[in-house]
N, C-alpha and C positions, 0 to 999 in steps of 0.2 A: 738790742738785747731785751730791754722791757715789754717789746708788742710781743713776741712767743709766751713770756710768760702772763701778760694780761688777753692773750688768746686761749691758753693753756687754762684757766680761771673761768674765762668765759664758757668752755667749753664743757669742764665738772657741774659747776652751775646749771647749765642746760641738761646733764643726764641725769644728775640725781634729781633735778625736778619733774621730768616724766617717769625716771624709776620710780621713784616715791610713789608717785600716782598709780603705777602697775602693782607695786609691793602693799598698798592699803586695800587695794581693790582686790588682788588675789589672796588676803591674809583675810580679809572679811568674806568673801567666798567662801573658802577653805571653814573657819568659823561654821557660817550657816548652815554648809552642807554637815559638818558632821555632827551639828547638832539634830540634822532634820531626820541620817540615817539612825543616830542614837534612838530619836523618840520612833523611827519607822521600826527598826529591827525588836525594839522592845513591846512595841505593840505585837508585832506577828507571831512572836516567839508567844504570849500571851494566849493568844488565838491558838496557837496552835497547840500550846499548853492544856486548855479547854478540852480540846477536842479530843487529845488525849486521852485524857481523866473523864469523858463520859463515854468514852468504851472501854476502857476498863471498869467504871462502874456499872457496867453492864453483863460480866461476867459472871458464870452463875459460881463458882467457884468464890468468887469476892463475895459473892450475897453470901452462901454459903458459910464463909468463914467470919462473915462479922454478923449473923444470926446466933450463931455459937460462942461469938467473941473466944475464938481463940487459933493462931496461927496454926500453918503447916509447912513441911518443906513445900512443896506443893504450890502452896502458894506464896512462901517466896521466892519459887523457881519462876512462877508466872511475873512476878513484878519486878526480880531481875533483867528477864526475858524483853519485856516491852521499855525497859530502864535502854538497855543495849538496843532496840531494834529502834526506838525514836529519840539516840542521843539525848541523855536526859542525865542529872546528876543522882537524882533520888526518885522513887515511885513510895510512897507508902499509903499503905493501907490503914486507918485508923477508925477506933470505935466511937460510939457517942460519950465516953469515960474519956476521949482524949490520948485513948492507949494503943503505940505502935503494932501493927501484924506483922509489918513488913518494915523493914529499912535496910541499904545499904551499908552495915555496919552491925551484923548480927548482934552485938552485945547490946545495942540501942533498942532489941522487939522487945516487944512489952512494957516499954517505960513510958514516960508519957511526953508525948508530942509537945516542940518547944518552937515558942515564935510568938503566938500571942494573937495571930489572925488570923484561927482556925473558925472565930468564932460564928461568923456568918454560915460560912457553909452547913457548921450545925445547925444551922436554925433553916436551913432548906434554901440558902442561898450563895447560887455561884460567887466565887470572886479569885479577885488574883493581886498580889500587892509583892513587897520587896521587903525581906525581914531576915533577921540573924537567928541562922539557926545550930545543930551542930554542924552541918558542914560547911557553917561561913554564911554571910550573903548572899542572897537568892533569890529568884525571881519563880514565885511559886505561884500556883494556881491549887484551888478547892473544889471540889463536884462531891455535891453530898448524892449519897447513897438511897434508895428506896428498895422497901421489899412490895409483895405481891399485892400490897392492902394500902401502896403508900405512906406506909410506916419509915419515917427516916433511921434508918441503922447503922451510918456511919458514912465516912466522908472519903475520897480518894483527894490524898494531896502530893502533888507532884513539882519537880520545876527543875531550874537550871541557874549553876550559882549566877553571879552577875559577873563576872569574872571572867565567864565562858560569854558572855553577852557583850564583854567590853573586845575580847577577840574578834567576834563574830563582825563586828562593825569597825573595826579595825581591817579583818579583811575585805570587808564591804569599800571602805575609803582607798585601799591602794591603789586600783586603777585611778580614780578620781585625784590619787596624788601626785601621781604620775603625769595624769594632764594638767595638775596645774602647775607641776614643773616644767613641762615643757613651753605653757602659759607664757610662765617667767622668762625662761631665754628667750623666747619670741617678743617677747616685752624690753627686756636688757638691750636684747637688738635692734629694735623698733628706737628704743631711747638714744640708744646710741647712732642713727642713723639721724633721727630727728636734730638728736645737735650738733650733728657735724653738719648736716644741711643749713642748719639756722646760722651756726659759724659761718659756713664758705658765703652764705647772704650775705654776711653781715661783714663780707671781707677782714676777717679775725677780727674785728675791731673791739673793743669792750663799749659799752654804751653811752659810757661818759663821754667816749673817744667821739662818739656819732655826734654828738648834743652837740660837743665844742666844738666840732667840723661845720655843724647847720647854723651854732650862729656865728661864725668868721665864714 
């Protein structure tokens, strides 16, 4: 009666110590990869952020309206339009005063631009950073504006809350979760094979049971 259950023992023993060894190694995987798509998808979004915002400040319609400092439907039919064509939370247009043209939230044109990291693009320099603005959270990008003389006259600030960023890498991981669920059962059973092998070796016996057999 006691050897099934000092096999039985031996036998837990042996799977949770190679599961273990698959569950640390696929939980620190799992870990790494989605830290690497995190910082991967927030770079490109970045990039592509950029790219963005200096063709729109290449419209002569944006020169136009931020030479006048002052909106039109017009133009924010155009910043809605590219808001919608390159999935984006916000496009706005904004003057060297700090003061919205465009925003998705009609009641927000003409007030003044909120976040705090407008500041460089003012000064004639690209950038992109992560800041609370009204619509939350965001992962924004700046491309200042030049007129015909290289006169800077205001700035295209664009982006996508982070929120929509934590989705996007979230759908980036599913496959990747999926293989390493599958990882895992291939793992569970790999363990499980392992110690039923290592037992029938070891003809159920527990180890003490070995020791005291070699020396009688």
């Amino acid at each position: 009666m006691k050897t099934p259950r000092k096999g039985q023992r031996l036998w837990m023993k042996l799977t949770l110590m190679v599961l273990m060894t698959v569950i640390v190694t696929l939980i620190t995987s799992y870990i790494l990869l989605n830290q690497q798509i995190t910082k991967s998808v927030k770079k490109n979004e970045e990039i592509h952020l950029l790219k963005v915002a200096r063709t729109i400040s290449e419209y002569p319609l944006v020169h136009q309206s931020l030479e006048q400092k002052k909106t039109s439907s017009e133009l924010q039919e155009y910043a809605n339009q590219m808001k919608t064509n390159y999935d984006l939370d916000f496009v706005v247009v904004m003057t060297m005063d700090h003061i919205r043209l465009t925003h998705p939230d009609p009641t927000k044109i003409n007030q003044a631009f909120q976040g705090g990291d407008e500041e460089s693009a003012l000064k004639g320099v690209e950038s992109t950073s992560i800041a609370e603005g009204t619509l939350g959270p965001s992962l924004r990008a700046f491309v200042p504006v030049f007129s015909s003389d290289n006169t800077e006259i205001g700035v295209i600030a664009l982006g996508v809350k982070t929120a929509t960023i934590k989705l996007i890498s979230q759908e980036t991981m599913k496959p990747l979760t999926l293989s390493l669920i599958i990882a895992f059962s291939f793992g569970l059973g790999a363990a499980i094979f392992t110690a039923y092998t290592l037992k029938k070796q070891m003809y159920d016996l527990e180890p003490k049971e070995i020791a005291r057999l070699l020396e009688e």
